[in-house]
N, CA, C and O atoms as CSV, one atom per row, in Angstrom:
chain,resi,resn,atom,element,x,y,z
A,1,UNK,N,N,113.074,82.196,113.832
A,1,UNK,CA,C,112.112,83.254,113.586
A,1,UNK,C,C,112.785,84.603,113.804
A,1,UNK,O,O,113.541,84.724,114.768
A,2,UNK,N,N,112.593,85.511,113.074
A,2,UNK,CA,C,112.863,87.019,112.511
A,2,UNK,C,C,111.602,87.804,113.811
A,2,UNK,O,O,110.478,87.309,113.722
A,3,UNK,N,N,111.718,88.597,114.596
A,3,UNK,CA,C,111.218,89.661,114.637
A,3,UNK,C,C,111.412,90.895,113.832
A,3,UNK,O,O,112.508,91.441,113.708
A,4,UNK,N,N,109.860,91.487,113.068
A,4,UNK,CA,C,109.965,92.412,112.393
A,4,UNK,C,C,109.023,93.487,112.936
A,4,UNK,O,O,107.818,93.235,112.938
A,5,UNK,N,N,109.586,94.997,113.527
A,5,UNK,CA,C,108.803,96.386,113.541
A,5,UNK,C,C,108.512,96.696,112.622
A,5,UNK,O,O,109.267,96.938,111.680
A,6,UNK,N,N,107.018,96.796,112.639
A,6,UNK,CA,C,106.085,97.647,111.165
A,6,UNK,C,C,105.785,99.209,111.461
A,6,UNK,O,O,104.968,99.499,112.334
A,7,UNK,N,N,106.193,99.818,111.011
A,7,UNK,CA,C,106.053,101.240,110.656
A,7,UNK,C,C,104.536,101.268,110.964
A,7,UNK,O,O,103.757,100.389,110.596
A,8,UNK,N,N,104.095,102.694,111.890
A,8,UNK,CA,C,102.642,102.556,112.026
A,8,UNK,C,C,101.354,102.581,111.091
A,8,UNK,O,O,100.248,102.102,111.342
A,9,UNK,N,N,101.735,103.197,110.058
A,9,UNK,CA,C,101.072,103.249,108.480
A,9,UNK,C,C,100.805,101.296,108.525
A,9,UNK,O,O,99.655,100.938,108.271
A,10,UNK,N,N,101.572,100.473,108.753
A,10,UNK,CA,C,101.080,98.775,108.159
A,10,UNK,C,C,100.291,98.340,109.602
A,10,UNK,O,O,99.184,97.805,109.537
A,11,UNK,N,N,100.767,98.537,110.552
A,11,UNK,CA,C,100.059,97.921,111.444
A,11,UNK,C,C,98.677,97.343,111.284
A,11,UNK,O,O,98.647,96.224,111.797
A,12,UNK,N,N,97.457,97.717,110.730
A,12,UNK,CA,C,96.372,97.469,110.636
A,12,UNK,C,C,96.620,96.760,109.507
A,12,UNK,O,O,95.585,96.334,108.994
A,13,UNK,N,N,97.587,96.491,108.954
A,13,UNK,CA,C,97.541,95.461,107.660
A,13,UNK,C,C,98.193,93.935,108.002
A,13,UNK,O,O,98.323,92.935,107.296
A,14,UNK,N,N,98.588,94.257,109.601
A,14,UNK,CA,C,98.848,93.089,110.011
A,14,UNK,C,C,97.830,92.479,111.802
A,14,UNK,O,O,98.205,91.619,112.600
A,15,UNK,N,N,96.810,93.170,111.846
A,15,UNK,CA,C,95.919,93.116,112.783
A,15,UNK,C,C,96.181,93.985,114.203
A,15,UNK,O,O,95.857,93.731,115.364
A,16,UNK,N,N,97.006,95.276,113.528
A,16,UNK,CA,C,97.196,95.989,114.642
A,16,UNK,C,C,98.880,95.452,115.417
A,16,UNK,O,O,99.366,96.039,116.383
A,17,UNK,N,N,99.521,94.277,114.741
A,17,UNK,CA,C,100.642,94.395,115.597
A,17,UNK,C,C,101.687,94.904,115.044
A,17,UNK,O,O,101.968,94.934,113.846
A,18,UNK,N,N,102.506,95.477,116.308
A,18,UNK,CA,C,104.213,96.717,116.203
A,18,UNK,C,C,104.950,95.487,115.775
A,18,UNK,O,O,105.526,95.719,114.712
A,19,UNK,N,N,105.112,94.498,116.120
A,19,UNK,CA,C,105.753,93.354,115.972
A,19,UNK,C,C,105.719,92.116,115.772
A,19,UNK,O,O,105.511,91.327,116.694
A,20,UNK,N,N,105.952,91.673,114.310
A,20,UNK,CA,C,105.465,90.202,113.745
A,20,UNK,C,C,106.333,89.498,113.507
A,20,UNK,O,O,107.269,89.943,112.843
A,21,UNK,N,N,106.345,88.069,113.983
A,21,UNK,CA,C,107.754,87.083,113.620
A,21,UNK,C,C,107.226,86.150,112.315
A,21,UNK,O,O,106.124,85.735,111.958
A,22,UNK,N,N,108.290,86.067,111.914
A,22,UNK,CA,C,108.469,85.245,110.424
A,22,UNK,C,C,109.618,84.264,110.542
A,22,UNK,O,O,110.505,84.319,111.394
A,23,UNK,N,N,109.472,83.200,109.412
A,23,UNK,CA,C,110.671,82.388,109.323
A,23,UNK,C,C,111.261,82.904,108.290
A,23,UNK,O,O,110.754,82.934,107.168
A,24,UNK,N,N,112.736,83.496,108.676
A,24,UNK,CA,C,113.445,83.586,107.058
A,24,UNK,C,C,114.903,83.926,107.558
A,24,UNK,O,O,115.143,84.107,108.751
A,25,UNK,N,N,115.869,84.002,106.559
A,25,UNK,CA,C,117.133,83.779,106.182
A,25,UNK,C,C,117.925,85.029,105.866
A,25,UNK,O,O,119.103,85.302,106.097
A,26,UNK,N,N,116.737,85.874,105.137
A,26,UNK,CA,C,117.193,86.698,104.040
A,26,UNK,C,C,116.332,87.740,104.404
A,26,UNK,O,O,115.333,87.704,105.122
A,27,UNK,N,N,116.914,88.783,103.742
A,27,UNK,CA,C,115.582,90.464,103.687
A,27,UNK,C,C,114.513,89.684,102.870
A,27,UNK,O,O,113.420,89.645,103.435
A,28,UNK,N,N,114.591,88.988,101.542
A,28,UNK,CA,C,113.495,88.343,100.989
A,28,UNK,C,C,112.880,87.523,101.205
A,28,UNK,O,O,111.759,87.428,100.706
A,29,UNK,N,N,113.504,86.398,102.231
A,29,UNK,CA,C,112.766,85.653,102.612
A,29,UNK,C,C,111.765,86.112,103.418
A,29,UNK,O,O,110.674,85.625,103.713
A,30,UNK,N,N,112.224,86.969,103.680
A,30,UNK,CA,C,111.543,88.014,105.176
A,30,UNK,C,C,110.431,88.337,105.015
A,30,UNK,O,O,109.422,88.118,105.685
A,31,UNK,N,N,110.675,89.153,103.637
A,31,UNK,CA,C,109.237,90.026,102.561
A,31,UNK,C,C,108.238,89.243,102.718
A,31,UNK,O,O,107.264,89.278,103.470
A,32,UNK,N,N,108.874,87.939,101.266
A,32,UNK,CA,C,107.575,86.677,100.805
A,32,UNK,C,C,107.048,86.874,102.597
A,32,UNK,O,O,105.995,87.438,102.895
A,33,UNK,N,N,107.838,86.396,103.439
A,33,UNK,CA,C,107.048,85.179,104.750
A,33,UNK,C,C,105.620,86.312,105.435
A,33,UNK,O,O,104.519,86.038,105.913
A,34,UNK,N,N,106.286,87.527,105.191
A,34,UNK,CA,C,105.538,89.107,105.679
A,34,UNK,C,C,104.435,88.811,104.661
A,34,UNK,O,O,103.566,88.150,105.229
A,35,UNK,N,N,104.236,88.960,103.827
A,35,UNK,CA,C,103.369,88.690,102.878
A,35,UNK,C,C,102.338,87.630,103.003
A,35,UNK,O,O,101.167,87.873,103.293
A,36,UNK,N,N,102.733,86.647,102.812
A,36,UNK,CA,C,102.265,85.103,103.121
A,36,UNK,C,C,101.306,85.036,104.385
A,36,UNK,O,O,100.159,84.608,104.249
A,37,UNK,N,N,101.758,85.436,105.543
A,37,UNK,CA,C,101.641,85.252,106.881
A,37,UNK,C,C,100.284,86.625,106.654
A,37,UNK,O,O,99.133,86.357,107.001
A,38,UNK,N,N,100.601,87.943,106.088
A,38,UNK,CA,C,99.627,89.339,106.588
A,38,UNK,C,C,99.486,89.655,104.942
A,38,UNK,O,O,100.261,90.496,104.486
A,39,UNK,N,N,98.668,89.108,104.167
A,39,UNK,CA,C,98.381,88.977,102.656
A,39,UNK,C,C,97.873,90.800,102.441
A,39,UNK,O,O,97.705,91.252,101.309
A,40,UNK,N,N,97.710,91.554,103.537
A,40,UNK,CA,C,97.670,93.476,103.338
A,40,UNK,C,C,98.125,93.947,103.265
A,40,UNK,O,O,97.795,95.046,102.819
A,41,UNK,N,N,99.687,93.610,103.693
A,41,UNK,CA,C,101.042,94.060,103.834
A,41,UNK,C,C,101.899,94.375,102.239
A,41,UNK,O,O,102.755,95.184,101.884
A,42,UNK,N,N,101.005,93.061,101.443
A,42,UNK,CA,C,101.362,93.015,99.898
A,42,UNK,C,C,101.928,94.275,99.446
A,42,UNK,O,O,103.086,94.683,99.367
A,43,UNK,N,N,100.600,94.866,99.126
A,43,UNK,CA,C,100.455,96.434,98.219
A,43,UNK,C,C,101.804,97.216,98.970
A,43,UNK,O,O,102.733,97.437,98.193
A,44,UNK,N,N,101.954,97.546,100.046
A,44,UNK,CA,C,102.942,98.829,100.399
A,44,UNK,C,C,104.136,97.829,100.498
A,44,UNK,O,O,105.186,98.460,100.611
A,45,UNK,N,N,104.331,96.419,100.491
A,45,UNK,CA,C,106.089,95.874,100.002
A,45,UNK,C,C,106.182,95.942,98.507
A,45,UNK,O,O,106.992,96.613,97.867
A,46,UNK,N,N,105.397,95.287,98.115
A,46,UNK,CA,C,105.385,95.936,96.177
A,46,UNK,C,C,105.679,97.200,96.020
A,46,UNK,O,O,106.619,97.274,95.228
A,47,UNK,N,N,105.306,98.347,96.420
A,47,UNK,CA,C,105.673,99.819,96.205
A,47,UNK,C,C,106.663,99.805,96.601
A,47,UNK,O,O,107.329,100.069,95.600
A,48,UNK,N,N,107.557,99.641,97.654
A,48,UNK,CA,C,108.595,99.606,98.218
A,48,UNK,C,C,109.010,100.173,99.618
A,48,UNK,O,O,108.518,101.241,99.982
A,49,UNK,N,N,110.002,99.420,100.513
A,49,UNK,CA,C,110.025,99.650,101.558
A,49,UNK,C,C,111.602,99.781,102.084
A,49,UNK,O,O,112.493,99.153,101.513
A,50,UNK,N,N,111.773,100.337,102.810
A,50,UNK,CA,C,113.157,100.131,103.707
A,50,UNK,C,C,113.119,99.438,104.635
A,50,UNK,O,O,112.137,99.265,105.357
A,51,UNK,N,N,114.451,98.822,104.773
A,51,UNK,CA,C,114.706,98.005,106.014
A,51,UNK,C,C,115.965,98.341,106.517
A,51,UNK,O,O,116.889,98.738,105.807
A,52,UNK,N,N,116.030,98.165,107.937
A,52,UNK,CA,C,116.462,98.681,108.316
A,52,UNK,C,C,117.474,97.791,109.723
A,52,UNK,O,O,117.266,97.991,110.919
A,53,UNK,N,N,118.578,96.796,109.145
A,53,UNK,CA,C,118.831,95.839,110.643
A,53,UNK,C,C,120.089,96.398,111.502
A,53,UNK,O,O,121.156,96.821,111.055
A,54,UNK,N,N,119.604,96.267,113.100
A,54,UNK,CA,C,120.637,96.721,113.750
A,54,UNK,C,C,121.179,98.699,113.463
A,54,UNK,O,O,122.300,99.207,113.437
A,55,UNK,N,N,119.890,99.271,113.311
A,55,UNK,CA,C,120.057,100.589,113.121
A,55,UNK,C,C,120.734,100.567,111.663
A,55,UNK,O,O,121.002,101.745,111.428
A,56,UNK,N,N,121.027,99.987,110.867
A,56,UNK,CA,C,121.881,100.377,109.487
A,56,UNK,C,C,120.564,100.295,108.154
A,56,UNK,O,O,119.927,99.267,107.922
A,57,UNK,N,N,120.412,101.369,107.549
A,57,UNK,CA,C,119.602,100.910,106.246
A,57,UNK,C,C,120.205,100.138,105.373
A,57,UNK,O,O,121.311,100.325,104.866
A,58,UNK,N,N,119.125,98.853,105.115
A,58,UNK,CA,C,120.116,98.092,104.308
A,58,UNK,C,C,119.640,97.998,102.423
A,58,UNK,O,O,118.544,97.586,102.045
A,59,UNK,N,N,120.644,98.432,101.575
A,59,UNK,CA,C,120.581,99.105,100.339
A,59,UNK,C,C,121.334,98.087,99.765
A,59,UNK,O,O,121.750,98.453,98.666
A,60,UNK,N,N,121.728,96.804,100.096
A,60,UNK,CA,C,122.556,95.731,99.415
A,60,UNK,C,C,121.569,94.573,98.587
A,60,UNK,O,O,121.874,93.878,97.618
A,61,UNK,N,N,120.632,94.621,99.136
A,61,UNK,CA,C,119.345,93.790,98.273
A,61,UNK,C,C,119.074,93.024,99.128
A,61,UNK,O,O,119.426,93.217,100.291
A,62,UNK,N,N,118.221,91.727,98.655
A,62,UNK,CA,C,117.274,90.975,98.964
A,62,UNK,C,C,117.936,90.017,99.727
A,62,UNK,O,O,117.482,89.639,100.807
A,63,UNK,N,N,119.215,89.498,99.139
A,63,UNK,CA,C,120.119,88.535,99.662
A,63,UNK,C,C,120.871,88.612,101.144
A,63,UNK,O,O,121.266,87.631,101.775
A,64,UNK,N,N,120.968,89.867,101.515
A,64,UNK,CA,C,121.158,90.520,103.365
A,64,UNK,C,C,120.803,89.778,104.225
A,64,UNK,O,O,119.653,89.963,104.621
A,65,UNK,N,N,121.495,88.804,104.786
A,65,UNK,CA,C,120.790,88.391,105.648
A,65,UNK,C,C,120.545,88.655,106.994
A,65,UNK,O,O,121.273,89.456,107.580
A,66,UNK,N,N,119.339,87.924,107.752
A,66,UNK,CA,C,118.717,88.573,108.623
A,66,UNK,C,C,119.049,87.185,109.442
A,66,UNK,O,O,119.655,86.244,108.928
A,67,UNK,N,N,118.439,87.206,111.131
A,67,UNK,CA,C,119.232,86.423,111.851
A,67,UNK,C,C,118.086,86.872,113.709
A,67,UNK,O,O,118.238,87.951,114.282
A,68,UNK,N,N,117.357,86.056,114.098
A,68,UNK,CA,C,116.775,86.100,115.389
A,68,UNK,C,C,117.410,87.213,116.448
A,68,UNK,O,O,116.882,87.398,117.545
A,69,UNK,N,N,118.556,87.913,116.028
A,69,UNK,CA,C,119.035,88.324,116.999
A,69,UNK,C,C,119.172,90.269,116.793
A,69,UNK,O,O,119.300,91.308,117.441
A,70,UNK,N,N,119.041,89.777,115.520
A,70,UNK,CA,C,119.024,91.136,114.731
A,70,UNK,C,C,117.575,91.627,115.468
A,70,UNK,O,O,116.678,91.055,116.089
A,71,UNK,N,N,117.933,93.341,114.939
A,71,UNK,CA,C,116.787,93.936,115.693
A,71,UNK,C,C,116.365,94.808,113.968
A,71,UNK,O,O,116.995,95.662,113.345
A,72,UNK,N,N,115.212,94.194,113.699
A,72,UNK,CA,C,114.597,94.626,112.154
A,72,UNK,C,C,112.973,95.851,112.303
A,72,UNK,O,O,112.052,95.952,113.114
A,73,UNK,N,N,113.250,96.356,111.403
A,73,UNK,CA,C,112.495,97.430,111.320
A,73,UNK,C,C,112.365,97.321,109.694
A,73,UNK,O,O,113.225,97.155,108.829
A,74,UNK,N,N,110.895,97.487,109.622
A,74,UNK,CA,C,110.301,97.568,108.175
A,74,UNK,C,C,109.766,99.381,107.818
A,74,UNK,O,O,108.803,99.920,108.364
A,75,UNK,N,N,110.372,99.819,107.134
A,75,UNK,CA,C,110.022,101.344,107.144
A,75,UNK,C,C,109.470,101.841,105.898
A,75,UNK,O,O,109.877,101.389,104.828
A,76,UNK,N,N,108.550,102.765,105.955
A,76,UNK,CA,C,108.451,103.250,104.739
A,76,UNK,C,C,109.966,103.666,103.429
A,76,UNK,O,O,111.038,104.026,103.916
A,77,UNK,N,N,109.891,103.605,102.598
A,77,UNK,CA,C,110.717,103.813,101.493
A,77,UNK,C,C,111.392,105.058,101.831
A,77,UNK,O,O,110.729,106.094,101.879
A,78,UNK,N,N,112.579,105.066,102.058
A,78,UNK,CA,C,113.548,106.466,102.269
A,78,UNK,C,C,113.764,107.063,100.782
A,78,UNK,O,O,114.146,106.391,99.824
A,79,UNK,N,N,113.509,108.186,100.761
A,79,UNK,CA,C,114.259,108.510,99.418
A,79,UNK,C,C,115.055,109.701,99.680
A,79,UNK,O,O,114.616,110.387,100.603
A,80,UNK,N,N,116.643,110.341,98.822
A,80,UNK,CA,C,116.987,111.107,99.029
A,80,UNK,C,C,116.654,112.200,97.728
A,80,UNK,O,O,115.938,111.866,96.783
A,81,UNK,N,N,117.178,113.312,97.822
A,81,UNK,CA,C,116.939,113.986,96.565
A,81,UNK,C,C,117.519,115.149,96.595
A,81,UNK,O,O,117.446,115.900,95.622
């Protein structure tokens, strides 16, 4: 299991918790299990989100994997400009 920090904007889309565990492998496995597990969470991972493991934003895709030990953060979408 993945511990994941939700940005305070999702919290109420997952019953109010900072921190939800999932089973997964991957940043995507991560998503689907986030999804699956808190079906409110949907709408703002479809729009898009950052993640963020071990302090590094990760911009390599879906395939990144993630790991119980890692420290994950789900963030709103960074954009630069």
């Amino acid at each position: 299991m993945v511990k994941v920090h939700l940005w305070s904007g999702l919290r109420a889309f997952a019953g109010g918790a900072e921190v939800v565990e999932v089973e997964a492998t991957t940043i995507g496995e991560m998503l689907d299990a986030l999804v699956a597990a808190h079906p409110g969470l949907e709408d703002a991972i479809e729009a898009g989100v950052s993640v963020s493991i071990d302090g590094r934003i990760i911009a390599a895709g879906l395939t990144e994997a993630v790991a119980p030990e890692n420290e994950i953060y789900l963030m709103q979408r960074l954009k630069g400009g």
